[in-house]
C-alpha positions, 0 to 999 in steps of 0.5 A: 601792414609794417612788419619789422624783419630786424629789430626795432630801433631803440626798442629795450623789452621789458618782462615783469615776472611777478604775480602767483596767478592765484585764480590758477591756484593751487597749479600756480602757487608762490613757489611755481607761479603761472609764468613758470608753467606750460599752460598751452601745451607747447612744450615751454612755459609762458615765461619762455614764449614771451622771451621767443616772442620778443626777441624778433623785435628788440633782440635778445640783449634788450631784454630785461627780466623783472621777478622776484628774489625766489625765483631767480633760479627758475627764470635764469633755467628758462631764459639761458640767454638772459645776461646778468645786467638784464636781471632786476630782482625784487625782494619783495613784489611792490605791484607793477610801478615798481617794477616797470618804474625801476626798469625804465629809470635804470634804462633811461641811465643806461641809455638816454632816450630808450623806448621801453616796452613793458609785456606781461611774462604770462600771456598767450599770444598767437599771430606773430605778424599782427603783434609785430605790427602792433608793436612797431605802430606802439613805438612810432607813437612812443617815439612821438612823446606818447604812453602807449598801450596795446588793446585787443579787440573783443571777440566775446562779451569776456567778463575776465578783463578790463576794458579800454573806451577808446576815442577819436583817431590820431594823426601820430606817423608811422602809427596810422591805428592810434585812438585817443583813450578815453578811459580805463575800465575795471572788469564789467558785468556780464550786461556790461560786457555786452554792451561793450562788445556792441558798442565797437569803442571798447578794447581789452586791456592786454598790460602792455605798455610802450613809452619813452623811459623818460616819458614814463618817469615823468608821468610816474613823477606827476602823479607819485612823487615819492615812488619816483624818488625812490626809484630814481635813488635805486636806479642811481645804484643799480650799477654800482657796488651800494646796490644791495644796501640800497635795495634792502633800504628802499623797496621795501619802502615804495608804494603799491600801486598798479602802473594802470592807475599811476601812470594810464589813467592820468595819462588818459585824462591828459590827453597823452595816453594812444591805444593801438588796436591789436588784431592777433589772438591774445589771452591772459589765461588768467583762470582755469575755464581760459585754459580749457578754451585754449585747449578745446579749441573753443568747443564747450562740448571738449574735455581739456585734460592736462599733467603728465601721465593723467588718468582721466575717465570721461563719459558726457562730461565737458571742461577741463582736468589737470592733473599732477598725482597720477590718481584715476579721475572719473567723471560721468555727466558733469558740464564745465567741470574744473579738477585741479589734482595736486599731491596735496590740494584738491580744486573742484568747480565750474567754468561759471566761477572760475572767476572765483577761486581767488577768494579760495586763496585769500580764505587760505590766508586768512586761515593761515593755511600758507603750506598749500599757497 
């Protein structure tokens, strides 16, 4: 297993800090997204152990943190070591392009030849050694002209996440787990998902992406020659006195799209995308019944409780309640239950659909409901 003990060579983090985590609604909103929340029990938000996480493998001054105007204050109170030229805000969230796009162009300027590594700011990573490794595979294979992502092998037939159809192994040095990448899959059936898990080809798509700065802007380049444009145009400016006039200019203006369909799938299908397999415990909690397994310890027959000083009454009862009004919860026979208490919104489901509440939230905007999002 290799296991850096230093940080690794030319590695530069990267942390986009964006998204509400609607299907976390109404715990995460837009003024307190999933990032800024402690969904573990830890004592830190997901934001601060991604930052503890990645220090160990690029240190704490190549960092950069990506997130949104509104939220500078929050993040620079979670990440006291974070320094003003490793703070890339947006005015506005453009998807995951944009944002990875931009940091990598004003890296590349910065320092010709930097290798970017892009980790989601809300995920739940256990085994440090085992990411490490990933990580450190990821970059030998980066290093070598690669888009790299990271995929975690199944250990159910989840139905939350994408999957990545891996192919033959690489030849790639220092990277001896590297798979070829087949093809990017959105989120399966229960079937499907089944399948998958026998099939022994299909990892979960984690969002973590590792490449040369200059090997990104080149496939962003292919495949979206006007978001590169304007990226490039942005980063020109990032360190000099017009920054602001050409943010305000520029960002508005850049295409949505997600890095997966900009970047991976054509990488995939040219034969330049690796998928290192990565061995260690990863959850993107990315609904409430991933949170109540965290918390149960994977036993269904638990009852999750969160929020400070939460009052819960349980008698045969199973799932998970969180809550932030210090209001009395009974519940007397109810199975993965899901009760998100706030002062002024009142989630009530199951795990079965938690997959489900982010229609709630785009109902909640059509309804113009905005003062509970």
């Amino acid at each position: 297993m290799i296991t850096p003990s230093e940080p690794i060579d030319r590695l530069y983090s990267v942390i986009p800090a964006g998204g509400i985590g609607s299907r976390l609604w109404p715990l995460s909103r837009a003024d307190a997204p999933k990032f800024l929340h402690d969904l573990t029990g830890s004592g830190h938000t997901l934001l601060r152990d991604t930052w503890d996480r990645l220090v160990p493998l690029s240190g704490e001054q190549r960092i950069m943190v990506v997130t949104g105007r509104a939220h500078r204050a929050a993040v620079e109170q979670q990440l006291p070591e974070l320094t003003d030229p490793n703070v890339v805000l947006e005015s506005e969230p453009r998807d995951s392009t944009a944002a990875i796009g931009l940091a990598a162009a004003i890296l590349q300027l910065r320092e010709p030849g930097v290798i970017i590594g892009s980790f989601p700011a809300d995920q739940v990573i256990k085994g440090d050694a085992l990411f490490r490794s990933a990580v450190t595979e990821a970059v030998a294979a980066a290093d070598a002209g690669y888009i790299v992502t990271i995929g975690i092998q199944p250990t159910e037939a989840a139905i939350g996440f994408g999957y990545i159809k891996s192919a033959a192994a690489l030849a790639v040095e220092g990277a001896p787990t590297a798979l070829a990448v087949d093809s990017f899959v959105e989120k399966p059936s229960p079937d499907v998902a089944e399948e998958y898990l026998g099939n022994g080809n299909y990892l979960w798509n984690a969002g973590i992406f590792i490449a040369r700065a200059d090997r990104l802007l080149a496939e962003i380049s292919a495949a979206e020659p006007e978001l590169y444009a304007g990226l490039m145009k942005l980063a020109e400016a990032w360190d000099t006195p017009a920054r602001g006039a050409v943010v305000d200019q520029v960002w508005p203006r850049l295409k949505k799209i997600a890095i997966d369909y900009s970047v991976a799938e054509p990488a995939a299908a040219a034969g330049k995308l690796v998928v290192i397999p990565g061995q260690f415990d990863w959850d993107d909690v990315g609904d409430f019944a991933s949170i109540a397994k965290l918390h149960s310890g994977g036993r269904k027959s638990n009852l999750a409780i969160l929020g400070e000083g939460a009052r819960v009454l349980a008698d045969s009862s199973s799932g998970i309640v969180v809550s932030h009004t210090g209001r009395m919860i009974a519940l007397i026979g109810v199975e993965d239950i899901v009760v998100i208490d706030t002062p002024d919104a009142l989630l009530v489901t199951t795990s079965a659909n938690a997959q489900k509440v982010k229609a709630v939230v785009d109902a909640l905007k059509l309804s113009g409901s905005s003062d509970v999002l």
